[in-house]
N, C-alpha and C positions, 0 to 999 in steps of 0.2 A: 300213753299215746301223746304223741305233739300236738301240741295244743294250735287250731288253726287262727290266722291271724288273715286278715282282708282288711286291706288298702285302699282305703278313700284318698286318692290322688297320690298315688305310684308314681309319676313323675317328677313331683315336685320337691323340694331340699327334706323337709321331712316321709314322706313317701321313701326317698331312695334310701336316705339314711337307717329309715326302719330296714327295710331289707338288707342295708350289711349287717344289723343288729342278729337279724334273721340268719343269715347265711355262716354266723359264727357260733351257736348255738343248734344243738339236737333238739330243742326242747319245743320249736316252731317250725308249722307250714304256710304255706302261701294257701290262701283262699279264693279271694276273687282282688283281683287290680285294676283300678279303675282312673281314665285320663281323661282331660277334655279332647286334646285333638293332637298329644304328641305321640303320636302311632308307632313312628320309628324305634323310638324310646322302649315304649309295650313292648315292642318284638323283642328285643335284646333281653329283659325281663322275662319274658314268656319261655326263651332258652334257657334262662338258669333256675328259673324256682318253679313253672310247669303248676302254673295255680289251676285251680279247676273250671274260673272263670272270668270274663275283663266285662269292664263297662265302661262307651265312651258315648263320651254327651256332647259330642260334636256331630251333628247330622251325616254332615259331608263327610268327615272322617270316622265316621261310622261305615259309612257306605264302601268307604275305599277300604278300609284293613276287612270288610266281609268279605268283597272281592279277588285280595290278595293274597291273605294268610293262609296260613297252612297249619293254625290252631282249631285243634279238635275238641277244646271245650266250652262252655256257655259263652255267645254274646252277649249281651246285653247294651240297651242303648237309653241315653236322657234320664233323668230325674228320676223315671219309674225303673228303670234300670242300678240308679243308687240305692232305691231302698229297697229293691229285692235281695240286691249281695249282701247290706249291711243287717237286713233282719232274719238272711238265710239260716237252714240250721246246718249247715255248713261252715257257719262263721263262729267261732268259741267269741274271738277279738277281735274286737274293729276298731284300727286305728284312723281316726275320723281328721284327715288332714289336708280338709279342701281348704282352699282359700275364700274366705266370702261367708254372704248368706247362704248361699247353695249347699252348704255343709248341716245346714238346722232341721230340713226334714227326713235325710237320710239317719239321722244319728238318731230325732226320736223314735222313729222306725226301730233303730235297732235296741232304746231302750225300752219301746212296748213288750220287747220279745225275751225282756231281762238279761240284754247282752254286758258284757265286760266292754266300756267302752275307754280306751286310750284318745283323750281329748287333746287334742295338736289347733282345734277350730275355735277359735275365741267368737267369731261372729256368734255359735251357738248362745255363748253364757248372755255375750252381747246385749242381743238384740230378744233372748226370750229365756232367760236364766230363771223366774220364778216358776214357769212354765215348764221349766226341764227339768228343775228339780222335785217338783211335787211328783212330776212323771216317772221320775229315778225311783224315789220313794215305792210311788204304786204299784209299780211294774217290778221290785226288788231289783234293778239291775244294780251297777257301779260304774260310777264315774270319776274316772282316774286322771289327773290331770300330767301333762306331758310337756308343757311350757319350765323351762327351768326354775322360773321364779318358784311356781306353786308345787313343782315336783320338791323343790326344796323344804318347804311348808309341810308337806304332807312327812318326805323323811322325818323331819323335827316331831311333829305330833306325834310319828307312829310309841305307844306305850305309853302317853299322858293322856290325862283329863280335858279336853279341850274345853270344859267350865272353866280351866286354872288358867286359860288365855288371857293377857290384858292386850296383847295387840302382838299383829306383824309388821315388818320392814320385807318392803319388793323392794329390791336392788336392780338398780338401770348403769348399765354401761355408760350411758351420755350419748351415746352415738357416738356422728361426726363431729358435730356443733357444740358439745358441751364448753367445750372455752373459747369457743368462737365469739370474737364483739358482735353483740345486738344491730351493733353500726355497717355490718360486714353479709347480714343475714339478707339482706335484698341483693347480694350478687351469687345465691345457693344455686347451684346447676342439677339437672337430675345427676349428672355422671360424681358429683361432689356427692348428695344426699344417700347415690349407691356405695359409697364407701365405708363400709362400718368398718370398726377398728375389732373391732371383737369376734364377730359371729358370722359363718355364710348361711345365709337365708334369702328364700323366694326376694322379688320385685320391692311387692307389696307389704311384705312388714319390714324391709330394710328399710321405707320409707316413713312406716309408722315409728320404725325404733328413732328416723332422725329429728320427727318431730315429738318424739314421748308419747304419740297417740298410743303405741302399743302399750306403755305403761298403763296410760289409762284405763285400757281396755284390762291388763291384767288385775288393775283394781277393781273393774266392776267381778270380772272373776269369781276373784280372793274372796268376795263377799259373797256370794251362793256358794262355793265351792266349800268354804269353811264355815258358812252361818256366821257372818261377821257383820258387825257396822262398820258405816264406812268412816265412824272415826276412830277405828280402832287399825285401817291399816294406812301406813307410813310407807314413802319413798323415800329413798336415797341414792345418789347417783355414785356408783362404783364404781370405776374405768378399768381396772385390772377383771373383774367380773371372773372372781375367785370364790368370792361369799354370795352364793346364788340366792339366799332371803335368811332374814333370822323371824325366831319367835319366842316374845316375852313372856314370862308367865308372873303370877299373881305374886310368886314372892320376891319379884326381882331379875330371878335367875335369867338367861339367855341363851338359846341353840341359834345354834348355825351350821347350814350345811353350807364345805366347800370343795370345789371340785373345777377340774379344769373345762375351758366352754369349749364343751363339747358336746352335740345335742343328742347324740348317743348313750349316755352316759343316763339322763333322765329318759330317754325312749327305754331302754333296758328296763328298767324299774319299774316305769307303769307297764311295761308286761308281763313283767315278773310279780309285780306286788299281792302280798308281802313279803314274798321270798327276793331271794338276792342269788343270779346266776354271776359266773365268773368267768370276763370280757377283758379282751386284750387291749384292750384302751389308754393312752397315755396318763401315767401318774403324775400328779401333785409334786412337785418340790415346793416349800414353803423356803427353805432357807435362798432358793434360784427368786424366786417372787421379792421376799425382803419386806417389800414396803407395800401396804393395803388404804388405800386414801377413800376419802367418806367426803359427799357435798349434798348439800341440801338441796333442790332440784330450783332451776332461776324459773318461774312464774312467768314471767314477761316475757324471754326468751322462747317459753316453751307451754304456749296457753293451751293449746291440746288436751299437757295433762291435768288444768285448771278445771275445762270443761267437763272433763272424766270424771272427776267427782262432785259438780255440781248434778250434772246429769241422772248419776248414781244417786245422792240426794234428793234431786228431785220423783224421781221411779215413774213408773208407769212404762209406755211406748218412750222418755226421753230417749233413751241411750238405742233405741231401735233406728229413731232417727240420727242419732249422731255415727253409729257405725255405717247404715247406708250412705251419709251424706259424705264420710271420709274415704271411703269406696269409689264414690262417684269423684271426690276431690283428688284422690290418689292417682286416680286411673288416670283425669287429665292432665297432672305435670306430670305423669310417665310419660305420657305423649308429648311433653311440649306443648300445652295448649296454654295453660296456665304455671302461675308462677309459685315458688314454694310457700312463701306469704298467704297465696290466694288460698292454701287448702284451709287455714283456718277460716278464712273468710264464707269459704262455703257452707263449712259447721256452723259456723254464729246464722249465717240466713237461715237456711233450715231447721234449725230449735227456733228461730222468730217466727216462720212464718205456717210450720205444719200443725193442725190441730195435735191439743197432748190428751190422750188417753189416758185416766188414772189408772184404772184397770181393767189392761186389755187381755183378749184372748188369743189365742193363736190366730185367728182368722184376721184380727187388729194389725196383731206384728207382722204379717203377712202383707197386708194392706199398708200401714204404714212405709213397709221399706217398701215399696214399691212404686205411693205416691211422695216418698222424698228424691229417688229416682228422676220421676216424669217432672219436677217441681225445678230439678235444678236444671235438668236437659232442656226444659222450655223457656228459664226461665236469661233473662237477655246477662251477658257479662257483666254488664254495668250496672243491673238491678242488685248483683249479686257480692259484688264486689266494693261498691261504690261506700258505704258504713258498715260499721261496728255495733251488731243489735244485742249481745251479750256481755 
C-alpha cells in the first residue's frame, strides 16, 4: 500500500515540491494539506491528489473555502487543526514544512504518535531541539531531516559508526552577498537580498540564506539531529552548491554527498529512507561543473552566523530567542520597515535584554518566543537599534 504522506504547508516551495515528488512516484498518497490563507492554491491541489483532508489556519479564509468548495473531505481549521492532520492515523508521513515557530507543536504532536517525520521546519530544532529529541527517543518515532545540508550528512553516515565522526562541514552557497564589499552592504534592498543565485525558496529563508542566518540555524540543527558539538561542526561557503556537506571520520578519510540544487532530490530521500526510489530529476555532470571553489565564511560580513553558534554554546531558551527575534527581524525588512543591517540589530537586542532560561521546558520555549515577540513590537526603533549589546 502507499504509504500516506500529509503536508504541513502545501503551499509553500517545499510543500509544492513535495507533491511533484509525490505525483512522480506509486509509492505515495496525499493525506491531509494544510495552508495559511492561500485557498486558491488548495483547490488546484485538491483536483489533483484528492487528500482526505486540508487545514487552514487563517480564520477568514477558513470561513470563505467552507463556504465555496465543493471538497468533500475533512476541514479542519487553526493550530488544533495542525495537530490533528499531523498526529492522525491517516498520516504514515509528515512532511512538517511551515515556515516559523508554528511548525513546533504540530510536529511534536505527530512525534507522540511515533510518526515518520520529514523535517523541512528548522524553527522546530531551533527553538526546542533537546525537547524534540528526547520526545523522538520516547515516542520511538524518526526524525528525518529534509534540509539539503543535513539530508547530505545523514546519506554520508548511512553504514558507519557515528562514534568514527571527528566532525562535519554544512556548505552555504554565500547567497547574494558573498563577495559583496562590507562597504556596499548598507545599500541591500529587499528585492537584492531576494535574489539567490542558487536555490528557489519561500520569503523567509531566502532572507535567512542572505544573511547566513539559515546556516546558523542548520548548525544548531546538525547538533541534535547528529548528537554533535558544536565544535565539531564547520561551515564552508560553496557557491556552485554541488557538494551539499561532507563528514570526516576518525581516520582521516572523508564523504561527500553531491548532487545538483535541487530540493527534490533530498525531499525524495527523506521519504524514501532508507531505501532509494527512482526520479526523473536532472543529473550531475561534473566534467560541465569543472571547477568546485571552497571559502571560509567572512564573520564581519555575516554576524548572524557568529551569533548561531555562540547561541548554540551558550543553550538553554538562547537560540529560542534568537530564531523568534530573526522572525520578527525578517518579517520587518520584507516589509520595508527596516533595513538589512537592522535585522542583526534586532538579534543582538533580544539575547541582551530577555531573561536566559538554562533549562527550560516547553511551556519556557513557548513563553520565551513569545515574550521576544511582544519585546521587540513594543519596543521604540531607536531603543532597538541604536548599539551593539553582543
Amino acid at each position: 500500500m502507499p504509504k500516506t504522506v500529509s503536508i504541513l504547508g502545501s503551499s509553500g516551495s517545499i510543500g509544492e515540491q513535495t507533491l511533484s515528488v509525490i505525483e512522480q512516484s506509486t509509492e505515495y498518497s496525499v493525506g491531509y494539506l494544510t495552508v495559511q490563507s492561500n485557498i486558491q492554491k488548495l483547490e488546484l491541489q485538491l483536483q489533483k491528489f484528492q487528500p482526505r483532508g486540508v487545514v487552514i489556519t487563517s480564520e477568514a479564509h477558513f470561513k470563505e473555502f467552507k463556504k465555496n468548495t465543493s471538497f468533500k473531505g475533512e476541514i479542519l481549521f487553526g493550530e488544533e487543526g495542525l495537530c490533528e492532520a499531523a498526529s492522525s492515523e491517516h498520516t504514515d508521513i509528515l512532511m512538517s514544512s511551515l515556515v516559523g515557530f508554528s511548525g513546533l507543536l504540530p510536529t511534536l504532536e505527530a512525534i507522540k504518535k511515533g510518526k515518520i517525520i520529514a523535517l523541512a521546519n528548522k524553527e522546530t530544532l531551533i527553538s526546542a531541539g533537546e525537547i524534540i529529541m528526547n520526545a523522538v527517543q520516547k515516542y520511538s518515532a524518526e526524525l528525518i531531516a529534509v534540509d539539503s545540508e543535513h539530508n547530505a550528512i545523514l546519506q554520508c553516515l548511512v553504514g558507519e559508526d557515528v562514534n568514527t565522526v571527528d566532525s562535519i562541514t554544512l556548505t552555504a552557497s554565500g547567497g547574494p552577498f558573498h563577495s559583496l564589499p562590507i562597504e556596499e552592504f548598507s545599500s541591500i534592498t529587499v528585492e537584492k537580498a531576494l535574489n539567490h543565485p542558487k536555490w528557489k525558496m519561500g520569503n523567509k529563508i531566502t532572507i535567512d540564506s542572505a544573511t547566513l542566518m539559515n546556516k546558523g540555524f542548520e548548525v544548531i540543527e546538525a547538533k541534535w539531529l547528529f548528537n554533535l558539538e558544536a565544535s565539531q561542526i564547520k561551515v564552508l561557503v560553496h557557491p556552485q552548491s554541488i557538494i551539499h556537506s561532507l563528514v570526516e571520520f576518525s581516520d582521516g578519510s572523508m564523504k561527500a554527498q553531491l548532487g545538483m540544487p535541487d530540493m527534490r532530490i533530498p525531499i525524495s530521500y527523506a521519504l524514501s529512507y532508507p531505501k532509494r526510489f527512482s526520479f526523473s530529476f536532472p543529473r550531475l555532470s561534473l566534467e560541465e561543473i569543472q571547477t568546485l571553489q571552497f571559502f571560509s565564511p567572512d564573520y564581519k560580513k555575516f554576524p548572524c552566523l557568529r551569533i548561531a553558534f555562540e547561541c548554540l554554546e551558550k543553550g538553554g531558551n538562547a537560540t529560542a530567542i534568537l530564531n523568534a527575534a530573526n522572525e520578527i527581524a525578517v518579517s520587518h525588512f520584507l516589509e520595508k520597515k527596516i533595513s538589512y543591517s537592522d535585522i542583526v540589530r534586532f538579534i543582538e537586542f533580544s539575547l541582551n535584554k530577555m531573561p536566559f532560561v538554562a533549562h527550560p521546558s516547553l511551556a519556557d520555549i513557548v513563553e520565551t518566543d513569545s515574550q521576544t515577540r511582544s519585546l521587540l513590537l513594543t519596543s521604540s526603533f531607536n531603543d532597538i537599534t541604536s548599539n551593539h549589546y553582543v
